[in-house]
Each structure stands twice: as structure tokens, then as C-alpha cells.
C-alpha positions in Angstrom: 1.9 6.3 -9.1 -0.7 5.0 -7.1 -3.1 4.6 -10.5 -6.6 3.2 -10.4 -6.7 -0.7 -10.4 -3.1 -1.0 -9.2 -1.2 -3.4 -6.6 0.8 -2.5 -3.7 2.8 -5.1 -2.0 3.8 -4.4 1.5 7.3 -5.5 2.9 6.7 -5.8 7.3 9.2 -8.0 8.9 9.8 -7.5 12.5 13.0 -8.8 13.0 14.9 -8.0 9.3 16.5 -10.0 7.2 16.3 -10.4 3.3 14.2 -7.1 2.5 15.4 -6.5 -0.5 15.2 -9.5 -1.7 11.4 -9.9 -0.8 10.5 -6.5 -2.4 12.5 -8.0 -5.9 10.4 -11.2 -5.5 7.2 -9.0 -5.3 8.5 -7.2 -8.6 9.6 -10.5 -10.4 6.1 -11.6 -9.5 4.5 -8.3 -11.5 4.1 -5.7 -8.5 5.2 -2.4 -9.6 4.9 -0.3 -6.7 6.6 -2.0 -2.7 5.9 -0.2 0.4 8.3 -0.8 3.3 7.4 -0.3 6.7 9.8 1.9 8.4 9.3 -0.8 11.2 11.5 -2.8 9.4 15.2 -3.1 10.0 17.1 -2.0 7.0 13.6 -0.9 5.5 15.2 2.6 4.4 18.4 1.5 2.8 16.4 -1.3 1.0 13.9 1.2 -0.4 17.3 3.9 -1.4 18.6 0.8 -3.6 15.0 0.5 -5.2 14.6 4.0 -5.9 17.9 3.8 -7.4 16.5 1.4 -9.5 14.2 3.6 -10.9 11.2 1.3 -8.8 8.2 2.9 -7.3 8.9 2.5 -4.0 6.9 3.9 -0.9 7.4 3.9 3.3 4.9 2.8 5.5 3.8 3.0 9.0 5.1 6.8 9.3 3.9 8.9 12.0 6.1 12.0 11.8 7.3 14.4 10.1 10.9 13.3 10.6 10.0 9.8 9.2 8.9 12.3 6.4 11.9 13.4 5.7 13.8 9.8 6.0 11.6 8.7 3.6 11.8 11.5 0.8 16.1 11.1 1.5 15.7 7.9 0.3 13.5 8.3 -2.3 10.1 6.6 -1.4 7.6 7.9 -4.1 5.0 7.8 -1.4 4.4 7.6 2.5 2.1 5.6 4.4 0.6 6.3 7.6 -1.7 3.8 10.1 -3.9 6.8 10.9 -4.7 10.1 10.2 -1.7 12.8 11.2 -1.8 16.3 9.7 1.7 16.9 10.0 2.6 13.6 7.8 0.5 14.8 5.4 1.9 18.6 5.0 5.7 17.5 5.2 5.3 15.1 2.5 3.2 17.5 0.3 5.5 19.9 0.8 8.5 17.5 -0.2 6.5 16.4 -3.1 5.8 12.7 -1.6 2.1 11.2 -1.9 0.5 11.1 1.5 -1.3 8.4 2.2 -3.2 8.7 5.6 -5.0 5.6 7.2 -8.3 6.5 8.0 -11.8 4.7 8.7 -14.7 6.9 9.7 -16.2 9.7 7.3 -15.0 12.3 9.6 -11.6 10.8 9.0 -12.2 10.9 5.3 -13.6 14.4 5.6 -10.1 15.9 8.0 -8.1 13.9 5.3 -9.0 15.8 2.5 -8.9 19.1 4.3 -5.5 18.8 5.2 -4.3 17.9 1.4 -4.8 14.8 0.8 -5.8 12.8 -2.2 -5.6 8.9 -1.3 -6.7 7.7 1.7 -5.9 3.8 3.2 -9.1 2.5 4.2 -7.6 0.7 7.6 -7.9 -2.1 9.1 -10.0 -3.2 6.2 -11.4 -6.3 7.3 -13.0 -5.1 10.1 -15.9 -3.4 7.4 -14.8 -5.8 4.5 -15.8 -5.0 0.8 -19.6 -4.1 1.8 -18.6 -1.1 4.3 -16.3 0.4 2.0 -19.1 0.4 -1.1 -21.2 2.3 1.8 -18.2 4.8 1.8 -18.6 5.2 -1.6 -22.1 6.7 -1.2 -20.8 9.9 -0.1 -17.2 9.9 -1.2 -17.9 8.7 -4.6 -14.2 10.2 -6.2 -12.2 9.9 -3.1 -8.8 7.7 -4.0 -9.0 3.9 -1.3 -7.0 2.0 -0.7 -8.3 -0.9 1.5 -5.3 -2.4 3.2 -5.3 -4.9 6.8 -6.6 -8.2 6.6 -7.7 -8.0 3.0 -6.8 -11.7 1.2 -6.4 -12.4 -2.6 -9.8 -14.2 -3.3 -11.1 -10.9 -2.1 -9.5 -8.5 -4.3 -12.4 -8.9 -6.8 -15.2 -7.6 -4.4 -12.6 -5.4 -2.8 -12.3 -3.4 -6.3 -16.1 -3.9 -7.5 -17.3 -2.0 -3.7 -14.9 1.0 -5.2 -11.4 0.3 -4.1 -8.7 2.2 -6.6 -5.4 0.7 -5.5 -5.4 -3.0 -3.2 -2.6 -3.3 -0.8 -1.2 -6.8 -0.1 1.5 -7.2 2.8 1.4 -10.7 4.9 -0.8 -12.4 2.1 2.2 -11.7 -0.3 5.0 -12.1 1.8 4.7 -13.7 5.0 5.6 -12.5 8.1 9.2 -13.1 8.4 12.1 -12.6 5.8 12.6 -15.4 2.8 15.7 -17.6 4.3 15.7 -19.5 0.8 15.4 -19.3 -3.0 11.9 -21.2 -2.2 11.3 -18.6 0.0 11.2 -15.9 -3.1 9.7 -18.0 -5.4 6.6 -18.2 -3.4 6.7 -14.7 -2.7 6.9 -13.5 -6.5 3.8 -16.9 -7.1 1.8 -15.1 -4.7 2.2 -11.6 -6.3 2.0 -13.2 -9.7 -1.7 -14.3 -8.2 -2.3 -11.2 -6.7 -1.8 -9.2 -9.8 -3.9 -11.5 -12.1 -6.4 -10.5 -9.3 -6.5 -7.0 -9.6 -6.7 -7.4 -13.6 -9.7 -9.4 -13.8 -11.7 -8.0 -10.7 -10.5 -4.2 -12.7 -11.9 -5.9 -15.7 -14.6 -7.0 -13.6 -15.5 -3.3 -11.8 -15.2 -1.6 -15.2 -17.9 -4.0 -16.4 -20.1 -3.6 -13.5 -19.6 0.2 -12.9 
């Protein structure tokens, strides 16, 4: 779960509609692992029928320890937060979830790892790009990032050569309202299928360059 030189694809739509088709788009299209934000109408009964599937499926945007526990009933693999919150972190450790805190700063990084965790979301992403989070690197050379927010495919290469382990997709992949058509999600699982093919050849590329 969550394994070096990996994909997620983000599900956010504001107003609902076809989540569960998006997120079977995204795996048609070669993502293995969806993360839906709990934001989303419907978001926890769409990732209960992926889990039931036997699909890696995660929740995002959680802030509590209640939203915790929603997502570990419906069997998210992982939760997501947009900052750093001990109490996320702790509830899902204890329910045997990955945390994933959002964090920015070193002292973030630092209080991240003290309270358990063991992959961090490097967020909003764009605002440092691939150059700020190969300065990370420096003194958190083993650390598990994920840089997620802004981040576009014809940047996953640099994203992974600075030092990122997983890239997270959401808008890039899937818009920002549901898919009202079959076109719809065929460009959704096109621009995964592009998205993965990036994260192969800029792993290939990091491995070469590491």
C-alpha cells in the first residue's frame, strides 16, 4: 500500500454524482490505489463498494478522529488529512489505517513523525514545486512524500527525480465535477492511463539518476 513509485488518484467532487464510476475509470485507466474525499457526497459508500472489491481504497480530507472511524467502517486502507492532526494520526494507527498527514514545513515533518507517522503528503505542492521538495530531501532523506495540490502530469517526472515516493493526482485526473457520460469516463481512465505511464518512466528515470 502506498509503495515507492506508485499513483494515487483523488476522487473530489463538490456536489456528487457518479463517484463510483470515476474511481472505476481511474482503475480501468491503471490506478491501483483511489482516495475519496470525505467531502464528497456518497464518498463513503463508494469507497465500502471498493473495498468490497478487494480495491485499495483510501479517505481524504479527514480531520477527526470520528472521520477515523467512518473511514476504517468502510474499509479505506488509508486516511488522508490536509494538515497535520495528532489525533488523526493515533486513531488510525490504532485501527490499523495508514495515516497520511498533510504537512509542509520541517517542523511539520519533524511533529509528524513523532506522533507515528510514516508518510507524509507534502501539501499544497505547487506552492514549492519539485525543487523545494529535493531541499526536503536534504534532511529527511528516508521520510515517505507524497506531493499532492496543484501537481500536473508533465511534472510527475521531476516530481519523482526531487524524491517523491507516491504522486497524488486529483483534478488533473478527474476534473472537478462528476462524469455525466460514457465520454466522461473514458477521459478519465486516458488521463490515468497517462498519468501512470508517468510515474513508470520518471521511476525508471529516479532510479537511474539516484
Amino acid at each position: 500500500m502506498l509503495g515507492p513509485g506508485s499513483l494515487v488518484g483523488i476522487v473530489r467532487f463538490h456536489e456528487g454524482g457518479d463517484v463510483s464510476g470515476a474511481m472505476a475509470a481511474l482503475i480501468r485507466g491503471g490506478i491501483e490505489q483511489v482516495e475519496v474525499t470525505i467531502d464528497t457526497p456518497g464518498a463513503l459508500a463508494a469507497v465500502a463498494d471498493a473495498a468490497a472489491e478487494g480495491r485499495t481504497v483510501g479517505v481524504g480530507t479527514v480531520v477527526d478522529s470520528e472521520q477515523v472511524r467512518a473511514a476504517a467502517e468502510a474499509g479505506a486502507r488509508f486516511v488522508v488529512s490536509p494538515g497535520l492532526v495528532q489525533e488523526v494520526i493515533e486513531t488510525a494507527i490504532t485501527l490499523g489505517l495508514e495515516p497520511v498527514p498533510g504537512v509542509f514545513t520541517a517542523t511539520e515533518i519533524l511533529a509528524a513523525t513523532a506522533a507515528g507517522a510514516r508518510v507524509m503528503k507534502l501539501f499544497p505542492a505547487s506552492c514549492g514545486g519539485p525543487a523545494y521538495l529535493r531541499a526536503l530531501r536534504g534532511p529527511f532523506p528516508t521520510i515517505a512524500m507524497i506531493p499532492t495540490g496543484g501537481v500536473r502530469i508533465e511534472e510527475v517526472r521531476a516530481y519523482l527525480e526531487a524524491g517523491a515516493t507516491v504522486i497524488a493526482l486529483g483534478s488533473e485526473l478527474v476534473g472537478r465535477v462528476a462524469p455525466r457520460s460514457d465520454a466522461d469516463l473514458d477521459w478519465i481512465a486516458a488521463q490515468a492511463a497517462r498519468a501512470t505511464a508517468a510515474v513508470r518512466d520518471g521511476a525508471l528515470s529516479a532510479q537511474a539518476s539516484g
